[in-house]
C-alpha positions in Angstrom: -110.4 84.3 109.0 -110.6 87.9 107.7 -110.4 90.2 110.6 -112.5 93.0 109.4 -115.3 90.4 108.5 -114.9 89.5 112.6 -115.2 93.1 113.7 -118.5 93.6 111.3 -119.5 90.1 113.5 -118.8 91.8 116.6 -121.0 95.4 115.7 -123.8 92.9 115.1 -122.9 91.3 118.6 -123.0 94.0 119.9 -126.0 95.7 119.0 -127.5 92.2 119.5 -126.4 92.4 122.9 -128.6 93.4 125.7 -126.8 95.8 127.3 -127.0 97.8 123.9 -130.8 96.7 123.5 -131.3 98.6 126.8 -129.1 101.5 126.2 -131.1 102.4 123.5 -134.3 102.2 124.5 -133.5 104.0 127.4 -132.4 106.9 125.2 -135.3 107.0 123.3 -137.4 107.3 126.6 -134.9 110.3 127.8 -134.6 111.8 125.0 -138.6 112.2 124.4 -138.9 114.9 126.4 -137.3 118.3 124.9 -136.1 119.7 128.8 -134.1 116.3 128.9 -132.7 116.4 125.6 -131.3 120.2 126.4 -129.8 119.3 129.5 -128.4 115.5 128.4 -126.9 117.8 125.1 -125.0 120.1 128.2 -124.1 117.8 130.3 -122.6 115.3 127.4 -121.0 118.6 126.2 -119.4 119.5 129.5 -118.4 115.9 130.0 -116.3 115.9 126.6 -114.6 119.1 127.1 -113.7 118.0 130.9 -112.4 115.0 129.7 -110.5 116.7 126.1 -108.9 119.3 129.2 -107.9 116.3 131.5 -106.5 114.4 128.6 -104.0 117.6 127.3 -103.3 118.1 131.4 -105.4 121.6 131.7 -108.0 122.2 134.6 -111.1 122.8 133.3 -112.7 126.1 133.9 -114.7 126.5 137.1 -117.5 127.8 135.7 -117.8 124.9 133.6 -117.4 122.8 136.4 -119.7 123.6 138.6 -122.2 123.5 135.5 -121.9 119.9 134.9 -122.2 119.6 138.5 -125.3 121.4 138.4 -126.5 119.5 135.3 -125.4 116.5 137.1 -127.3 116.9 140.7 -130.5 117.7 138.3 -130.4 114.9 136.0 -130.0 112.3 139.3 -133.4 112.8 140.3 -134.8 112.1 136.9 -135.4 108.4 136.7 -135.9 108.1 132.8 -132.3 109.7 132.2 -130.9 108.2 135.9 -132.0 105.1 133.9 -130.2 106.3 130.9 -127.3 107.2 132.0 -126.7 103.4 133.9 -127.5 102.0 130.5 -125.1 103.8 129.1 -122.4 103.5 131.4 -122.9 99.4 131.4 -122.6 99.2 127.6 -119.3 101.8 127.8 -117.8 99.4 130.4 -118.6 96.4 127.9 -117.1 98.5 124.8 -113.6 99.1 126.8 -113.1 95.9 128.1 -113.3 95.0 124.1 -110.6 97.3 123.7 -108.9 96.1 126.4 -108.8 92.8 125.2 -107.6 93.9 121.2 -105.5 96.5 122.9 -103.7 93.4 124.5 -103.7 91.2 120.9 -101.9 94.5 119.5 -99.5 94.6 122.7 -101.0 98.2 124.0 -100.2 99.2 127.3 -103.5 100.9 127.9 -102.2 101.3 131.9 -99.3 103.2 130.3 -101.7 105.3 128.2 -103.6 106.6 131.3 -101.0 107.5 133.3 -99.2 109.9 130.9 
């Protein structure tokens, strides 16, 4: 059993998969709209520097904080990208208990990984 043959197995699973099916169809209907798309691009943005700055143990600037906040409290109330943004949480939380599970094949301690 050739292990990179199972992984391209698994990307088909996956994308297969309903979880994925609905992530991106929700994106497409989020995404349509250009205001969306601007503030989804910020927020992801923010997101990804807050988590690069939590990862190297810096704060993250207030400004920037209280931006994704803002970004945040805006996109809630929009039920195509509240929808979205579900999706995509449920097909994240799919994705890392994958890597949980080869993390544990390869003998990697991700509970040592977060806490450093």
């Amino acid at each position: 059993m050739n292990p990179y043959d199972q992984a391209h197995a698994l990307a088909r699973a996956l994308k297969e998969s309903e979880e994925y099916r609905e992530y991106a169809r929700l994106k497409d209907v989020a995404y349509e709209d250009e205001t969306n798309k601007v503030l989804l691009d910020e927020y992801k943005k923010l997101q990804f520097r807050m988590q690069a700055k939590m990862a190297s143990g810096e704060n993250m600037p207030e400004d920037d904080l209280r931006r994704l906040q803002q970004i945040g409290t805006l996109l809630q109330f929009n039920p195509d990208v509240s929808s979205y943004l579900m999706a995509e949480f449920r097909f994240q939380r799919m994705l890392t208990d994958i890597f949980k599970i080869l993390a544990d094949v390869a003998g990697v301690d991700l509970d040592m990984l977060a806490q450093g």
